[in-house]
Steps between C-alpha positions, in 0.01 A plus 500: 500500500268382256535617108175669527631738819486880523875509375452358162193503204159389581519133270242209573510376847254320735429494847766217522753841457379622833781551732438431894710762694589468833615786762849349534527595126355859522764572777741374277345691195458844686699762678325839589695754262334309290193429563444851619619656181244248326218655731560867409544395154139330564335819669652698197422295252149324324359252715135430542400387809140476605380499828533240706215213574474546863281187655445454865431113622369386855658208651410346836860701642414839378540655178734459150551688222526395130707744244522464128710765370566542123713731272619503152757695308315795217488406185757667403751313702792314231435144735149489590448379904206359659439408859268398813592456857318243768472630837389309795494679851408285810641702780405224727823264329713641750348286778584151310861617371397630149563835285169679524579646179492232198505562125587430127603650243411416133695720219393475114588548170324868459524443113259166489394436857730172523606435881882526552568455865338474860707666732490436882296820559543528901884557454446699183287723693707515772810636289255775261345614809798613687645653171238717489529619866881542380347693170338719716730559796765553186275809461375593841699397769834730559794420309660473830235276697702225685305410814219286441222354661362195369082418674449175440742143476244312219637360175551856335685665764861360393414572146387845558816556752735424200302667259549838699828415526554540144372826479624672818794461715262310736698366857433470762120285519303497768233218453201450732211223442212437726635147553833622644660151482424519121719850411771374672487131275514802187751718639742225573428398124610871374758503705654165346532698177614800607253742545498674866149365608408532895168372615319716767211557726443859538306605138486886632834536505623305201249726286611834684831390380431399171618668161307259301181285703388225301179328602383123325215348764144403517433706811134671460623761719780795477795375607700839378386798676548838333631680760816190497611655190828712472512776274653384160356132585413256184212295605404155301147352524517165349243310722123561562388394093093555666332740652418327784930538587701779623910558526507841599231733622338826376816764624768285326279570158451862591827614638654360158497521088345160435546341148357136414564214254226539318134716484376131617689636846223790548155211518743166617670425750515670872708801580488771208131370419335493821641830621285622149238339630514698854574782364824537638670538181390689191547378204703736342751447782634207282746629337569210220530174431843290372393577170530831545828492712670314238411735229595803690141616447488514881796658706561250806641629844443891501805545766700325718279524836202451316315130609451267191270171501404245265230277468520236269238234443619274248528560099458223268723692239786469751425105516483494140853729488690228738335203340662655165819546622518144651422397182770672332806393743369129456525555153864663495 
């Protein structure tokens, strides 16, 4: 860690300081008591965190998406922090073996503006979005919600499987995937380190089943149907960041106290926002955001068979949380 890092005083550095970070080092860097106290200390605390530059860009396969998503610590914070993600999204990667979700991570000096580190920002996304399912479900879901049902096998599934898991006594996991062959390649994975993961076909019943349902995909149409839903179910909308995408349809919404990430959750991203749109959903049926959760300014799960979900759609104060913390174990 350079002399000029987040741990010490802010003396004369350069742009030679900057510190490449790679995801094999946030792994080693984070664990999610952790980084999900570091979250809720983030939702209670001073961050600033505009919204997000939201660019759409044609390409001969279909669409991508470009993200820049900045945040800073108030001025009153005793160590200044400054930072900007890079997001690329070409959902067409798939097809030619690559992540369809790419990005960087560039943390400052908040004090003089002086660049400290660039983190690998796909895995540090990976590990700040999952804590703040777990943030939520630490708030919604039941204290004793063990089954769960994972919708989708893509790069954030295992992350958002262990990030539950932290939270709630999660086991057994049922995972299903459009491309079958692909949640049992994950499942097999989870199941090398222990955690009691069993792909499967049939996404009715795995819901039906499910304590907690935890949905991370790209589909532009509900996957989760309302009338799935158990009473005293947790349900997790991490996918569908546009409008033009959909985990879960209208009854799943309406059946449920919904909560988001963010206000950015009630204009972005599918779900909670287009069922505003429609109609389907007032707007005073949002109950909160994690803001508001974490600083007890808004109650959680009203009772035990009562149906929670969360939508999240990304925060750059949570990115700017994790990068923070890396920074700080690196240091150590």
């Amino acid at each position: 860690m350079p002399a000029c890092g987040p741990a010490s005083p802010p003396p004369r550095c350069g742009p030679e300081a900057v510190r490449v970070v790679t995801a094999e080092e946030i792994d080693r860097a984070l664990t999610w008591p952790d980084l999900i106290g570091a979250l809720e200390e983030a939702f209670r605390g001073d961050v600033v965190a505009p919204p997000r530059h939201h660019h759409e860009i044609d390409r001969p396969g279909g669409h991508a998406t470009l993200l820049l998503m900045p945040a800073w610590t108030g001025a009153g914070a005793p160590r200044p922090m400054l930072g900007v993600k890079v997001v690329t999204v070409f959902p067409e990667n798939a097809a030619v073996s690559l992540p369809s979700v790419l990005g960087t991570y560039l943390l400052l000096d908040g004090a003089s503006g002086l660049p400290l580190m660039a983190l690998d920002g796909t895995r540090l996304t990976l590990w700040r979005t999952a804590a703040a399912s777990a943030l939520a479900a630490s708030r919604l879901a039941r204290p004793q919600a063990r089954r769960m049902a994972m919708v989708g096998a893509g790069a954030l599934a295992p992350f958002l499987i262990r990030a539950h898991a932290a939270v709630r006594p999660i086991g057994p996991v049922a995972l299903w995937n459009h491309r079958p062959e692909r949640a049992v390649s994950v499942a097999a994975q989870l199941r090398a380190e222990g955690l009691d993961v069993t792909a499967v076909s049939d996404l009715d019943t795995a819901v039906r089943e499910a304590d907690l349902v935890s949905c991370a995909t790209l589909s532009s149409v509900p996957l989760v149907r309302g009338a799935w839903l158990k009473d005293g179910a947790h349900l997790d909308l991490v996918g569908a960041f546009n409008l033009s995408m959909r985990e879960a349809d209208d009854e799943a919404l309406t059946r449920a106290r919904v909560y988001v990430d963010t206000p950015h959750a009630l204009t972005e991203g599918g779900d909670v926002a287009l069922a505003m749109r429609s109609g389907a959903l007032a707007r005073e049926a949002v109950q909160g955001d994690l803001a508001a959760l974490t600083r007890g300014t808004s109650p959680g799960r009203g009772s035990e068979s009562e149906i929670t979900v969360f939508k999240s759609v990304g925060a750059s104060l949570e990115d700017l949380a994790a990068a923070v913390l890396v920074a700080r174990r690196l240091a150590a």
